[in-house]
C-alpha positions in Angstrom: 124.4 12.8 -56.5 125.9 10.3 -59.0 127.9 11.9 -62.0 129.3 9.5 -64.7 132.6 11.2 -66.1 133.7 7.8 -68.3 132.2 5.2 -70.1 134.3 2.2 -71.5 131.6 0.5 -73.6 131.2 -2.7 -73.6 132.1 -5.7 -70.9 135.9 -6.9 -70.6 137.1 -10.0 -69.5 140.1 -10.0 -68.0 142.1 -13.5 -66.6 138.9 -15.2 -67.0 137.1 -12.9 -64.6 137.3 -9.6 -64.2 134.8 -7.6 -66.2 133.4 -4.8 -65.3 130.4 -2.8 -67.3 132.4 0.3 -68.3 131.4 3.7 -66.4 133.3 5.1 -63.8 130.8 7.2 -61.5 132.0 9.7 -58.7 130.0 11.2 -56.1 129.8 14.7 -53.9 127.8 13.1 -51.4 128.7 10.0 -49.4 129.7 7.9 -51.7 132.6 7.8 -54.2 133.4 4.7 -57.0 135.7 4.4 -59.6 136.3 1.9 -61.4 137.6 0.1 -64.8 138.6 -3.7 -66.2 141.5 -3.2 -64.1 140.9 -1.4 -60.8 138.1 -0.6 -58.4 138.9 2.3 -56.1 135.7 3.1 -54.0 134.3 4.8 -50.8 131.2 4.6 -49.1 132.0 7.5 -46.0 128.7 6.9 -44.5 129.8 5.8 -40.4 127.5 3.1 -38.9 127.3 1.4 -35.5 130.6 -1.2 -36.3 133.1 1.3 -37.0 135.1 2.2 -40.4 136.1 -1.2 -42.7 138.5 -1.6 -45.5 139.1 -4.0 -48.4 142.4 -4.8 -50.7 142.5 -6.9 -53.2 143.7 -8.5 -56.3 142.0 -9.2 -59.2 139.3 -11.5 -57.6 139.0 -8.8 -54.9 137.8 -7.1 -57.8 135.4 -9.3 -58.7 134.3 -10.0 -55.0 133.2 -6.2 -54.6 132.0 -5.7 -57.9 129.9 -8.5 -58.7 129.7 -10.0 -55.3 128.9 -7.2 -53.5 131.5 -7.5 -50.7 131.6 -3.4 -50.0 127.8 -3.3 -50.2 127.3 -6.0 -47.8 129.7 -4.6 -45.6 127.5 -1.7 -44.9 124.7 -3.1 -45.1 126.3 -5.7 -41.7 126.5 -2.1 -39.9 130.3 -1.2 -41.1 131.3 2.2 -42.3 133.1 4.0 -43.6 134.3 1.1 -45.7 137.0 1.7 -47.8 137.5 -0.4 -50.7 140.9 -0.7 -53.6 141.3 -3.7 -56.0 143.8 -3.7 -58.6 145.1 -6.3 -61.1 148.0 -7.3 -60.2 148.3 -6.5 -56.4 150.7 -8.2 -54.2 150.9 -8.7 -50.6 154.6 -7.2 -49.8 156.6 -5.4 -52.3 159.7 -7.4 -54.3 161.2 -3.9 -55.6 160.7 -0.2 -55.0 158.5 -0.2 -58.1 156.1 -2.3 -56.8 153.5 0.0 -55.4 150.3 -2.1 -56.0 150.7 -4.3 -52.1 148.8 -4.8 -49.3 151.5 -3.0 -47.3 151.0 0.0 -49.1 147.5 0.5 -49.4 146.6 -0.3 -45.4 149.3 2.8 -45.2 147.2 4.6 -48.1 144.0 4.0 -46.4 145.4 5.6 -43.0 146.7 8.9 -44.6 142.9 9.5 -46.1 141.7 9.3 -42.7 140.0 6.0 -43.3 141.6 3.2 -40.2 139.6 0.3 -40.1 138.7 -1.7 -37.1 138.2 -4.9 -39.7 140.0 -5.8 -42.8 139.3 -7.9 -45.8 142.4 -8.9 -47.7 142.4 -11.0 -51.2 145.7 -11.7 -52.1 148.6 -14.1 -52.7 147.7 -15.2 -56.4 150.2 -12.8 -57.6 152.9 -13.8 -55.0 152.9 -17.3 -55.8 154.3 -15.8 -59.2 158.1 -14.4 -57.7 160.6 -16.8 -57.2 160.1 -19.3 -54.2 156.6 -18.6 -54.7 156.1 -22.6 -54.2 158.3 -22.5 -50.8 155.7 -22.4 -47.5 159.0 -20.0 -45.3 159.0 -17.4 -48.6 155.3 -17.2 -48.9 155.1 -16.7 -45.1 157.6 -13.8 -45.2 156.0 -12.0 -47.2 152.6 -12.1 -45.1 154.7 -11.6 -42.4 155.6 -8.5 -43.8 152.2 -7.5 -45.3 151.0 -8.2 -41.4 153.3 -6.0 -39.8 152.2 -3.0 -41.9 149.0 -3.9 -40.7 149.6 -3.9 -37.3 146.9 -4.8 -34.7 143.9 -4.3 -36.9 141.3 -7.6 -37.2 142.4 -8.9 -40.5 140.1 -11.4 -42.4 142.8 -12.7 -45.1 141.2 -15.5 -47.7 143.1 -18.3 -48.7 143.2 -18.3 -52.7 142.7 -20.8 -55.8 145.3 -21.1 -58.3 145.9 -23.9 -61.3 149.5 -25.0 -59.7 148.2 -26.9 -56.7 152.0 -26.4 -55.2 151.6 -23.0 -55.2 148.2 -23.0 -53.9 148.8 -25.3 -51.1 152.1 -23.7 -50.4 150.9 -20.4 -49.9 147.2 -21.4 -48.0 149.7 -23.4 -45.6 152.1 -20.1 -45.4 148.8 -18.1 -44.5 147.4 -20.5 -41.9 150.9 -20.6 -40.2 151.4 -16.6 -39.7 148.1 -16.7 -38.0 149.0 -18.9 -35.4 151.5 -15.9 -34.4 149.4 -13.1 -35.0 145.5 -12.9 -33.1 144.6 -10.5 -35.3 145.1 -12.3 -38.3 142.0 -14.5 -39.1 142.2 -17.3 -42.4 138.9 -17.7 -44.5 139.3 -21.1 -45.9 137.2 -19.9 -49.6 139.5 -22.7 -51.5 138.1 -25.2 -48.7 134.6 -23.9 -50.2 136.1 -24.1 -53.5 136.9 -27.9 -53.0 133.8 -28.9 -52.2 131.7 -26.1 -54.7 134.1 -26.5 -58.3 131.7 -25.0 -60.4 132.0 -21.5 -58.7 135.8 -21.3 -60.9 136.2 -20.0 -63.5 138.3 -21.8 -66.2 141.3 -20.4 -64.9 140.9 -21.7 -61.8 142.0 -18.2 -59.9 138.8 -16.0 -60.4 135.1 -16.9 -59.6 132.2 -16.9 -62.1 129.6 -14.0 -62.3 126.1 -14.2 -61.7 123.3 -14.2 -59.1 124.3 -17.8 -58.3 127.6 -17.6 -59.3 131.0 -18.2 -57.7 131.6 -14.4 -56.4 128.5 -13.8 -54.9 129.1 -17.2 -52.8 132.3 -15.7 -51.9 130.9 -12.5 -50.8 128.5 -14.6 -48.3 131.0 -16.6 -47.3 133.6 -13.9 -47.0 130.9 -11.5 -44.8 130.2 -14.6 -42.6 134.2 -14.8 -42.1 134.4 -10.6 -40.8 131.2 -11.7 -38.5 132.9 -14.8 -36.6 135.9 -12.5 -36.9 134.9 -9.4 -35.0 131.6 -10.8 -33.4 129.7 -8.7 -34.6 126.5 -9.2 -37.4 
């Protein structure tokens, strides 16, 4: 049973891509959603065959579950629970104690609620090119080094990101690609490969994905599911 507690009204856009049509809904049942123009916190606890799956992400994380469908399709592939938090704004490792919205805390987050996933979809690193040396391959790499670590052994399926300073994009895609030589667990889908060869699924901003049936994020979301199945070999 669905219970809408919220609306916003109408549809935000927010950095080019983030809008979301304004109700937060929560649920007694298996599933539980909420979520705004600036977060999307959701669980679906219904177990299937695969075993429990999480997502964390930035801002296009936010647009990949909701208008791509990532958490849907996830089920839908035979994974659950699947546990699901996007935020605006989220980093991969913390630069200050005040910096709460990472990678490394929410994998820690997830744990506590009883939710440890034997796959992992992470979408981040647009906001970490931001911080200083953001352009510099060694400090991008620490700090997925450090957002690894927190997530230890678990199958991680991190996507590489789009960003409009190409040094910062490249930097951080070849920061990403070199911690997973290191770590097994740690597998790179190449979206901004896809990106390279499909422009027209940016937005103007040249982070976040257009919206649509035939738009950028729901190409992600294919491309992204496809990614978790080579990953874990299973459909």
């Amino acid at each position: 049973m669905l219970r809408a507690i919220k609306s916003i009204g109408t549809r935000r856009r927010v950095l080019g891509a983030v809008s979301v049509a304004g109700a937060i809904l929560l649920s007694a049942c298996a599933v539980s959603v909420t979520t705004d123009f600036l977060h999307d916190d959701r669980i679906d606890r219904t177990i299937r065959a695969n075993g429990p799956a999480g997502i964390i992400g930035d801002s296009v994380g936010l647009g990949l579950v909701v208008y791509g469908g990532l958490w849907s399709r996830l089920g839908q592939d035979g994974w659950g629970p699947v546990r699901s938090f996007s935020v605006l704004g989220m980093h991969a490792a913390p630069s200050s104690p005040t910096d709460v919205n990472t990678v490394t805390r929410w994998i820690g987050t997830f744990r506590k609620e009883g939710t440890s996933p034997k796959v992992l979809v992470v979408v981040a690193g647009s906001n970490d090119v931001g911080y200083p040396g953001g352009g510099v391959v060694a400090v991008d790499a620490s700090r997925i080094e450090t957002a690894v670590r927190a997530i230890g052994t678990t199958p991680t399926v991190w996507t590489t990101i789009s960003h409009p300073n190409a040094g910062f994009m490249n930097a951080w895609n070849a920061a990403l690609k070199s911690v997973a030589t290191h770590h097994a667990n740690l597998h790179v889908c190449d979206w901004a490969a896809q990106l390279a060869v499909h422009p027209s699924y940016l937005e103007k901003d040249k982070v976040h994905m257009t919206v649509g049936p035939s738009g950028g994020y729901v190409a992600m979301q294919r491309y992204v599911a496809g990614c978790v199945r080579l990953a874990t070999g299973k459909a």
